[in-house]
C-alpha positions in Angstrom: 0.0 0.0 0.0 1.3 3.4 -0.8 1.4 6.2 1.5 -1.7 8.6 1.8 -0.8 12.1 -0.5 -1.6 16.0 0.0 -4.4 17.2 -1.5 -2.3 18.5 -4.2 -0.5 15.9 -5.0 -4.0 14.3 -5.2 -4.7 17.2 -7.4 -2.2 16.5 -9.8 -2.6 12.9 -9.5 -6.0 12.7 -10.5 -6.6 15.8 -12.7 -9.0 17.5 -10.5 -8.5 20.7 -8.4 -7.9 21.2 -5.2 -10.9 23.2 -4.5 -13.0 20.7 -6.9 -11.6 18.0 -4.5 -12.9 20.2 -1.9 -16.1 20.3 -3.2 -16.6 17.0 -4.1 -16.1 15.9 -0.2 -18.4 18.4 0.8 -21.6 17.3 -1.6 -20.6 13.4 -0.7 -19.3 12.1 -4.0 -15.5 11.0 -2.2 -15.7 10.1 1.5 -14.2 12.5 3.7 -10.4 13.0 3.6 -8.2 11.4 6.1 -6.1 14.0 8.3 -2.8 14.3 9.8 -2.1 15.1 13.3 -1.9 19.2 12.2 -5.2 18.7 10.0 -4.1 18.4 7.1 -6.0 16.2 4.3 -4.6 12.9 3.1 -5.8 10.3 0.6 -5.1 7.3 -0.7 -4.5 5.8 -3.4 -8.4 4.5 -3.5 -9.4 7.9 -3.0 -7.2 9.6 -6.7 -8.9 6.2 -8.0 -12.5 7.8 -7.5 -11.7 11.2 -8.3 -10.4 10.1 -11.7 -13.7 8.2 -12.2 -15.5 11.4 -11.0 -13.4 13.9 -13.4 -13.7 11.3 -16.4 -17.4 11.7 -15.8 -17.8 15.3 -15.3 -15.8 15.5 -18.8 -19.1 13.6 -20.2 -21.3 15.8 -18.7 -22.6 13.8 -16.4 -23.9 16.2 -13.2 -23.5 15.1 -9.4 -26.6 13.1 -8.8 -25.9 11.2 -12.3 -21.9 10.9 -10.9 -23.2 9.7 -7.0 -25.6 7.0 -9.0 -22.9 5.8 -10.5 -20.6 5.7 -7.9 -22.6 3.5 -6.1 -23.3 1.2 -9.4 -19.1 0.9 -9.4 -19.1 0.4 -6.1 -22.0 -2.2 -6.0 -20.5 -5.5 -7.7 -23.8 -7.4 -7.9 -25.0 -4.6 -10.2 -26.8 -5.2 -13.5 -25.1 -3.6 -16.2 -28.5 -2.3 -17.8 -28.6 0.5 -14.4 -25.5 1.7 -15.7 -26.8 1.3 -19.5 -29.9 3.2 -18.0 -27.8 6.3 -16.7 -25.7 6.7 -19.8 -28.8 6.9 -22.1 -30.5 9.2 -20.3 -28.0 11.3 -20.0 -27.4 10.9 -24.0 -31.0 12.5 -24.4 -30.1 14.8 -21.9 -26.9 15.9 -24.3 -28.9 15.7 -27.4 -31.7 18.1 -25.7 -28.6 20.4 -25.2 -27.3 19.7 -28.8 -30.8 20.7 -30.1 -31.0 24.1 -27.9 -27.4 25.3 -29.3 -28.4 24.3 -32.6 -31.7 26.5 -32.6 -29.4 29.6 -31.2 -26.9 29.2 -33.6 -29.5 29.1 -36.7 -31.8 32.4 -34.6 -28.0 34.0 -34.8 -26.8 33.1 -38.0 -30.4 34.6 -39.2 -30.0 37.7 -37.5 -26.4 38.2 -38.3 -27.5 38.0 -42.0 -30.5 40.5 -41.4 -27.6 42.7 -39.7 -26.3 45.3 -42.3 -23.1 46.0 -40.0 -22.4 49.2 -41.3 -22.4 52.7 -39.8 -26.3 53.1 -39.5 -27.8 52.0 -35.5 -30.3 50.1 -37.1 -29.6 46.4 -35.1 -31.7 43.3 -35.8 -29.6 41.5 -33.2 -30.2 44.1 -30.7 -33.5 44.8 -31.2 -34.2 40.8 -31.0 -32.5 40.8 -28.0 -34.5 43.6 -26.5 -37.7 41.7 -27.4 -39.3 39.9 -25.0 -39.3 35.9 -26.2 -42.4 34.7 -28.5 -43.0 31.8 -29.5 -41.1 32.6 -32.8 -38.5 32.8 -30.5 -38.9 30.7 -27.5 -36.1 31.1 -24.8 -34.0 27.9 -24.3 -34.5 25.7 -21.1 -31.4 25.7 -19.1 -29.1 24.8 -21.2 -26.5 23.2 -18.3 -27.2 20.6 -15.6 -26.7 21.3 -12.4 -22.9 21.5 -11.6 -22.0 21.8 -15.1 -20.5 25.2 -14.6 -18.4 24.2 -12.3 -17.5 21.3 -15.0 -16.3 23.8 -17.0 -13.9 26.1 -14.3 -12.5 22.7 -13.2 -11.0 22.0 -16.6 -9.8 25.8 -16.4 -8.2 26.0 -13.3 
């Protein structure tokens, strides 16, 4: 057995940050860390195992609940593979819902960046679409990101 790391060494170890690592502890998706005598978090090797499951799924979207259900379908070795089946292609409808949303924005801007004359007059069909209030001509997307999905995003910036 190998000997329990910082927290940034499980950081670098496992591709997630610090604070993410953080995080994760505090909404119940890693156990709590082990501490030293001066506080310190520790973790073992076990513990940059999970967090590289967690940041693999976080890359494919998946949000916390979907990551904590399947956490405990890894963890569960009587498990029938079509639970885990079941989480992936919901989430896969989830992602195409998403797909669908940016497409419709991207065609609404294309539309009104052809309608746009981009010259030296104020005249602004973008603007003045954007100043509208939404019609059903131009429904508002549903959130377009899951919960968490933000924080998805910072992780891989950080």
């Amino acid at each position: 057995m190998t000997a329990p790391v910082t927290i940034g060494e499980a950081a670098a170890a496992s591709g997630v940050s610090a604070k993410m690592i953080r995080y994760y502890e505090a909404v119940g998706l890693i156990p709590p860390a082990g501490r030293t005598q001066a506080g310190y978090r520790t973790y073992a090797a076990a513990d940059i195992h999970t967090l590289r499951f967690v940041r693999r799924a976080r890359d494919l979207g998946f949000g916390v609940d979907e990551i904590a259900a399947l956490l405990a379908l890894w963890r569960d070795r009587s498990r029938a593979s079509a639970d885990v089946r079941r989480v992936a292609v919901d989430h896969i409808a989830q992602l195409q819902q998403r797909i669908a949303e940016l497409q419709a924005m991207v065609r609404t801007l294309e539309h009104l960046a052809h309608h746009c004359h981009g010259d030296d007059r104020p005249d602004c069909p973008i603007l003045d679409d954007l100043a509208r209030t939404a019609t059903p001509a131009h429904p508002q997307p549903a959130n377009r990101f899951a919960p968490g999905q933000r924080r998805a995003h910072q992780e891989t910036s950080e």
